[in-house]
N, C-alpha and C positions, 0 to 999 in steps of 0.2 A: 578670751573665748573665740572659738573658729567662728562660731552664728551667737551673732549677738541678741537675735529675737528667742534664744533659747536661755535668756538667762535667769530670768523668773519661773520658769516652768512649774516645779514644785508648787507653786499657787497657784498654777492654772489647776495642775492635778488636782490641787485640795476641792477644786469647787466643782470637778469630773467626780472624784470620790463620794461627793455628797447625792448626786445622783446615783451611784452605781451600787455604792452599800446596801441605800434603800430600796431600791429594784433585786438585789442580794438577796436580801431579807424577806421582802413578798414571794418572791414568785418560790421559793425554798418549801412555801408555809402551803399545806392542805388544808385546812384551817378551814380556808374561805369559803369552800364548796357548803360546807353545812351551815353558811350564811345566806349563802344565795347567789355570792358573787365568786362566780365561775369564771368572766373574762378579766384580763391583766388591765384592760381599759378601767374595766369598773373596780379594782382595786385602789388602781391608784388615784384616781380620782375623789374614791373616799378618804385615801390617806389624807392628802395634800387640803382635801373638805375638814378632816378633825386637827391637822397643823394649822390652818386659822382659825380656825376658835379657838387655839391656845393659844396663840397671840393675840387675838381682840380682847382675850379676857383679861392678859397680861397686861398688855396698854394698858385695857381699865381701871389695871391694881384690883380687879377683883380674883377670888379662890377661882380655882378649876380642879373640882374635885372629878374622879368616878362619876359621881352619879350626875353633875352636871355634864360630862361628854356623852353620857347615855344618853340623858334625855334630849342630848341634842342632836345626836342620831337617829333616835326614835320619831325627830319631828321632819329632820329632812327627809327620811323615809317614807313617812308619811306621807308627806306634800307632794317631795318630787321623785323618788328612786321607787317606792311601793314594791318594795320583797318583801315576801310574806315572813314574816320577824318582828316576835313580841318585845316587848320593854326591855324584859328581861334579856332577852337574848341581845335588845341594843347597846345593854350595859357591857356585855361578856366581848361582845364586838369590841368597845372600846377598849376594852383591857386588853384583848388581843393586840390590836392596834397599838396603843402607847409599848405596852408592856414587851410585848414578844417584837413587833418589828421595831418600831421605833427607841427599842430601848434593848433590845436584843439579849434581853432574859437577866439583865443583867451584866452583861458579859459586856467589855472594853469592845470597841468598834475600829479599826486601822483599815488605813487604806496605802500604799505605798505609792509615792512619787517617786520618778529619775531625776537628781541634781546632777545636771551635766559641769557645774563648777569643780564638783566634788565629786566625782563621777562612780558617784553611788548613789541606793534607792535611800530616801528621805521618809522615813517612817512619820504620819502624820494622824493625829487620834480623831476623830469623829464620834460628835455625841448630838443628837437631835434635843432630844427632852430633857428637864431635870425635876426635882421635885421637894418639895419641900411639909413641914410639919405644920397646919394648919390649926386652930380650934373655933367650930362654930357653936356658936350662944354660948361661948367660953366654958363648955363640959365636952362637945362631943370632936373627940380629935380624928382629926381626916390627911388625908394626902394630897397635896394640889400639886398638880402639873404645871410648867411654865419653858418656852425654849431656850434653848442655849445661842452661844452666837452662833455656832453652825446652823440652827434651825432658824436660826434670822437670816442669814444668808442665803439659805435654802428657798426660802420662801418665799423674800424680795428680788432674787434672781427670776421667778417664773417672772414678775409681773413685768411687762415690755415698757420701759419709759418711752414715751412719743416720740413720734420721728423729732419731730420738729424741736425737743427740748434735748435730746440726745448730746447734737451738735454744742447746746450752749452751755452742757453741764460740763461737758472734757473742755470747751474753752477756759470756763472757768478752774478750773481743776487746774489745768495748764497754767493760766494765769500767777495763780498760786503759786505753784511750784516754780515759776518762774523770778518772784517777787521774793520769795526766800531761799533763792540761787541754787535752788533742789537744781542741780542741770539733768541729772539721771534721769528723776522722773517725769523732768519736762519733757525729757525725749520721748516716754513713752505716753505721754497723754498727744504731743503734738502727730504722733503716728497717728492715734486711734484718730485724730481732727480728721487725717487726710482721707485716711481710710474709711471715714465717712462720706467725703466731700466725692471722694472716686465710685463710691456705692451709689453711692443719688446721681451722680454723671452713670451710671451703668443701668437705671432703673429710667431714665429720661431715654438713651437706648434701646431700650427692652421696648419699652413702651411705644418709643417710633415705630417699632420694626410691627408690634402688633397692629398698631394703626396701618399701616402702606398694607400688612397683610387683608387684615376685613376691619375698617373701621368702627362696623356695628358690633364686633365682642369686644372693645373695650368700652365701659359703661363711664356715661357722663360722671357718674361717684369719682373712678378711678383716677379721669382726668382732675377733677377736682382737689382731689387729693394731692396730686404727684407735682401741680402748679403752685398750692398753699405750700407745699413744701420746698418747692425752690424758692418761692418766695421769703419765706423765713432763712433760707439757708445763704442767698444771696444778700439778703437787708443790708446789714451792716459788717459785713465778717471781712470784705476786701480791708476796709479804712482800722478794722481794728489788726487785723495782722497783719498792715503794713507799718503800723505801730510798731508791734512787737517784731519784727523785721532789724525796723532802727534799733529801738532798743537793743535789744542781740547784739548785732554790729558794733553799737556803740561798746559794749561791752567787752567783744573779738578784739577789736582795735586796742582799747585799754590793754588788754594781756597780752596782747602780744608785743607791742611798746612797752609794757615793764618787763618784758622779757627780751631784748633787744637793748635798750637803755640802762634797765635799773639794775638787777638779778637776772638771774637765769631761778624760772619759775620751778615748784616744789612738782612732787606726783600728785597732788590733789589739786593743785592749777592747772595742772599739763591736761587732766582727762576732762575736768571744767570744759576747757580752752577747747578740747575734740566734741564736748558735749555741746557749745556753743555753734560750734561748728555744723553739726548733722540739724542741731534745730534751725540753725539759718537755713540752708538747704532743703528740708524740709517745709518753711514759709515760704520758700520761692516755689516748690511745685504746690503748696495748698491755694497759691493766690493764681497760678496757672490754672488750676482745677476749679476755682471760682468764677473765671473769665471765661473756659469751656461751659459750666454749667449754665451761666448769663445767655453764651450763645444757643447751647441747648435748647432753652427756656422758649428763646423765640419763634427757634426752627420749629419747635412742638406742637406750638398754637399754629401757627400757620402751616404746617403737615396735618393736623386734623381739623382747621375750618376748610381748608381745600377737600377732603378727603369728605367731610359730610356734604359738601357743594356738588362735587360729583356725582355722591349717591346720593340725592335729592333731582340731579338731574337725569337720573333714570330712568324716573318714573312718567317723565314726559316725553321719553323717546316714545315713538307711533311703531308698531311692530306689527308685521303683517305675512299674511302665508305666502312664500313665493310659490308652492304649486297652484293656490287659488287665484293668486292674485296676477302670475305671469303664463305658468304653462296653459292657464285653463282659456285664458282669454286668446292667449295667440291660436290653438286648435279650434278656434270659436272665428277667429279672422285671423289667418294666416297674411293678409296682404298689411298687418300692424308692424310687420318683423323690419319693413321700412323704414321706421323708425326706430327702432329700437338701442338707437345710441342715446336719444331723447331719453329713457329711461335707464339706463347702465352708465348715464352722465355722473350722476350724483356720486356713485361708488368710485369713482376716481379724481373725485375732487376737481373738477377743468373748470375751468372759468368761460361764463357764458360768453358766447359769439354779439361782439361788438357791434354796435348798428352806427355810420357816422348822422350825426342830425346837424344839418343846415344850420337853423334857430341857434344853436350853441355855437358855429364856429361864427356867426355873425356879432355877438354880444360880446364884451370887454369882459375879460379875463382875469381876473387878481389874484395877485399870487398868492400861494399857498403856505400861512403862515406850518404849518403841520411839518410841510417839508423843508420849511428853511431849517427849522428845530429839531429834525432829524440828520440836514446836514452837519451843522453846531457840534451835536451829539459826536457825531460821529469823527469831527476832525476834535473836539477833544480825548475820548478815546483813546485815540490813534495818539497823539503826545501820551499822552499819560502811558500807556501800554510803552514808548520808546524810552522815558522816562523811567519807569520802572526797570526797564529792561538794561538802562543806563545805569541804575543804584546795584543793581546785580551784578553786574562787569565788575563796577569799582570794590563791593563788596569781596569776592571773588579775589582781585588782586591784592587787596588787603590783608586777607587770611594767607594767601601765596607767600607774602613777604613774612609775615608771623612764622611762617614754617620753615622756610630757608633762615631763619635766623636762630631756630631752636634746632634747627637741621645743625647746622657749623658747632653749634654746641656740644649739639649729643657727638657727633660724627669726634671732634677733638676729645671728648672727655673716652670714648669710645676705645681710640686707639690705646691711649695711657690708663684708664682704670680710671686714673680725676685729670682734672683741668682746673687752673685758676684764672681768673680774668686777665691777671697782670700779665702773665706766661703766656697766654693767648695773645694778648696786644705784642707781647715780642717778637709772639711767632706771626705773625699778622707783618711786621715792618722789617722783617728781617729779608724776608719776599716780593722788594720793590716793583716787580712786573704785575704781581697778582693782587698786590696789598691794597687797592682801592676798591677791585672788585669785591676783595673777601669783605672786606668792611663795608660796602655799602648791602652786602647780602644781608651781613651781622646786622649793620645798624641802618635800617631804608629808613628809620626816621627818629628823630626822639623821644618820641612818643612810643612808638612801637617797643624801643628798646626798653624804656625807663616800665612800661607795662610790663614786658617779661621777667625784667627783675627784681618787679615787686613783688611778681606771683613766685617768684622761685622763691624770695628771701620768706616770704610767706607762708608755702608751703613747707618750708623745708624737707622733707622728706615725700615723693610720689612712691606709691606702693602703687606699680603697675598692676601686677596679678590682684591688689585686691582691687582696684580701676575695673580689670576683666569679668571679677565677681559680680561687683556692683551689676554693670552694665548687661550680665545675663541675670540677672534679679529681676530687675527694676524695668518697665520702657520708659523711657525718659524723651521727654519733647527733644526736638532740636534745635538749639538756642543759635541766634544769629551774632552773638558776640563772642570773641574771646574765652575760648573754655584749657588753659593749660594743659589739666589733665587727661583730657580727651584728645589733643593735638597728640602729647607725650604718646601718650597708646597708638595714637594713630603713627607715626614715625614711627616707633620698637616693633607695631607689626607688619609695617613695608619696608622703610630703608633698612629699618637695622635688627631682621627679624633672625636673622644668621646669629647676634649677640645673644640672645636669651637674655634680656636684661629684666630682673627681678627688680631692683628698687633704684630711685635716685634719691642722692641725697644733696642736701644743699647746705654749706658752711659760710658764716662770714669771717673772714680773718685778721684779726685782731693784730696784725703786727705796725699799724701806723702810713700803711702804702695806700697809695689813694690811684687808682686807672683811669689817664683821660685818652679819649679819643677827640681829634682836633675835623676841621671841617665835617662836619654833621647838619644835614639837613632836616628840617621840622616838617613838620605837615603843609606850612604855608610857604616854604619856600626859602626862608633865613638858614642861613647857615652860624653854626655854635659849636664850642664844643662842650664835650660832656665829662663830669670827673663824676666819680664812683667811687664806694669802697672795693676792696678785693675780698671777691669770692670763691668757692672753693664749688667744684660740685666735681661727685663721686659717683660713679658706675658701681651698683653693686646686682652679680648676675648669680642666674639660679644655682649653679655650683659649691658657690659661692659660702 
């Protein structure tokens, strides 16, 4: 499927349908007017009022006859609604209610979904109520009401489960599904994780921005609220999914070693092995999203104890008439305007006129612990800030060499459609004047190299264009290590943007040849060489 979040759709409909039927059905009905209840508000309201009493009576394995939903109309009336409406007429309510909307005369109830699998409408039934043959004091037979699982659904959907337990119901859920290597629906409960974890990080946002705006319209409740809930949300969630992290991995790894070693994996391993895959992916941005919210968390508190500190000191600023307090006195003595830097000091902030005193330069002077500790400060700073700026450089050169080495790659596979390693190292030593240079581009270290070849054998297959998709979906942090697929995209849309290069793919090949390259240097300085199997990698372009 092109979108993969469209693949359940049909059951989102179903649970859209259960809403829309029943709004269908009210608002169709004139009914209501000669009830009382004229606004759509107070329809539904009542509806949703007589769908739980049929379910609390259900729970209780007690009847729900007629005349028990009357009279239990006739008491909420009563108490809290007070339209003027007899018993009888509370009874006729209800029967409208069950019979004509809720049960729609009768008549089968359909709602249509779009199955984008099958790219047709999914015809789907909808029934709220049903009913059954009752006998009380075992002579007088009656009709009792009771919901269906749509009307269970219906129901338990209004009720909002807690913020705070939301999070730990889908982890569980996940868990589950995790545990009984459901990988599909892992995928879609570890979504809903994130998409929580991202909500609470947008609501810790919101909520800054109303503080810096006026601190006093957000009410001490709300802040209380919104810190219990990172709190709960922060507790424990890093250490438990980076748990489920390993796990996963440990998992990736397995399949993909017996797909490398033992067999070549079936189609229900292979999508496993892609399912394993988006969920690990996805724990790396939920544990991202937990370290923002951490941070969140603290900037919060200290943006509004600063913010109520300010407006607290407000109220002790001294505020005064400048026409009373300046124009009137200088037309009162003109010869005050003398001074009048004396007064317009303050407003400019100057620092008052120094007197030297004798007494002071005569007395023993001791040094100023304050300023040694700011000089301290300051010459570590200044390392640390060169320092840093030292990991950045080396950082910087690092990824330079990663790209000139995937650069040589694409650039040869680029010319010919594939390139193999062996082929490569030939053509590498067959060009004595260039051969050292190209190899130390290919290979600046063995570390670098044996990394890119893991992620290729790995990967086996980049899907640029879906890379492009992704990346306008999704914002994704910017990670400071080694990202393949992102370097890949980044080359096809500058060096080699002329190619159109739709997919790479990656082969190991099986014929017994083994690629060494001799003098090779390591990260520390030794020189090695390196043997390899021979790989195979493929240009495959949009044309294509």
């Amino acid at each position: 499927m092109l979108y993969e979040f469209l693949k359940n759709f049909p059951q989102r409909m179903k649970n859209v349908g259960l809403y829309a039927v029943l709004i269908q059905n009210s608002m169709q009905k004139t009914s209501w007017k000669q009830f009382g209840f004229a606004k759509f508000d107070e329809q539904m309201n009542l509806i949703f009022a007589v769908m739980l009493y049929i379910m609390e009576q259900s729970l209780k394995e007690e009847n729900c006859t007629m005349d028990d939903i009357g009279a239990y109309i006739d008491t909420i009336n009563s108490r809290y609604l007070h339209k003027e409406i007899s018993y009888e007429d509370s009874r006729k309510l209800g029967d409208f209610i069950v019979n004509v909307i809720l049960s729609n005369e009768g008549r089968a109830m359909y709602f249509d979904g779009y199955d984008f699998d099958q790219n047709d409408y999914h015809i789907m039934h909808i029934s709220y109520v049903a009913n059954r043959i009752v006998y009380l004091d075992q002579e007088v037979r009656r009709t009792s009401y009771y919901l269906t699982d749509d009307g269970y659904n219906l129901i338990l959907s209004t009720l909002e489960i807690e913020n705070n337990m939301k999070l730990t119901i889908h982890e569980m859920i996940f868990q589950m599904h995790l545990e009984k290597q459901s990988y599909d629906k892992a995928v879609d409960e570890i979504k809903n994780v994130f998409n929580l974890m991202r909500i609470q990080l947008q609501k810790i946002q919101e909520a800054m921005g109303k503080i810096r705006r006026n601190a006093l319209n957000y009410s001490v409740r709300d802040y209380e609220e919104i810190l219990l809930e990172n709190l709960d949300t922060i507790s424990d969630t890093k250490e438990k999914f980076q748990k489920y992290r390993e796990l996963v991995r440990s998992r990736v790894k397995k399949l993909e070693e017996e797909n490398i070693n033992v067999r070549r994996l079936g189609e229900k391993e292979e999508e496993n092995l892609e399912n394993l895959r988006i969920i690990e992916s996805y724990l790396n941005r939920t544990i991202d999203e937990h370290q923002k919210i951490l941070s969140s968390h603290f900037d919060l508190k200290a943006l509004y104890t600063r913010e109520l500190e300010l407006l607290s000191q407000v109220s002790l600023i001294r505020r005064f008439s400048f026409r009373n307090e300046f124009y009137d006195k200088v037309l009162e003595n003109p010869a005050a305007l003398e001074n009048l830097d004396y007064f317009l000091r303050p407003l400019f902030n100057q620092e008052p006129e120094k007197v030297y005193n004798l007494n002071k330069a005569l007395l023993y002077q001791k040094p100023s612990v304050r300023n040694e500790e700011e000089d301290i400060e300051e010459i570590l700073d200044f390392d640390e800030e060169a320092y840093r700026k030292e990991q950045e450089q080396k950082h910087k050169e690092k990824m330079k060499q990663y790209e000139n080495s995937l650069g040589i790659l694409l650039e040869q596979a680029v010319s010919e459609g594939e390139i193999s390693l062996l082929n490569l190292q030939n053509k590498i030593h067959k060009d004595e004047i260039t051969s050292k240079e190209i190899q130390k581009q290919l290979i600046p270290s063995v570390e670098i190299f044996k990394e890119i070849m893991v992620e290729l054998i790995r990967n086996k297959e980049i899907d640029i264009e879906k890379i492009k998709r992704e990346r306008s979906e999704f914002i994704q942090e910017q990670t400071e290590d080694f990202q393949l697929s992102e370097m890949l995209l980044q080359l096809s849309e500058s060096r080699f943007a002329d190619q159109k290069i739709r997919k790479i793919e990656v082969y190991r090949i099986e014929d017994g040849n083994t690629v060494t390259f001799d003098n090779v240097q390591t990260e520390v300085g030794e020189t090695k060489s390196i043997r390899c199997s021979n790989i195979l990698i493929r240009i495959v372009r949009n044309e294509e």
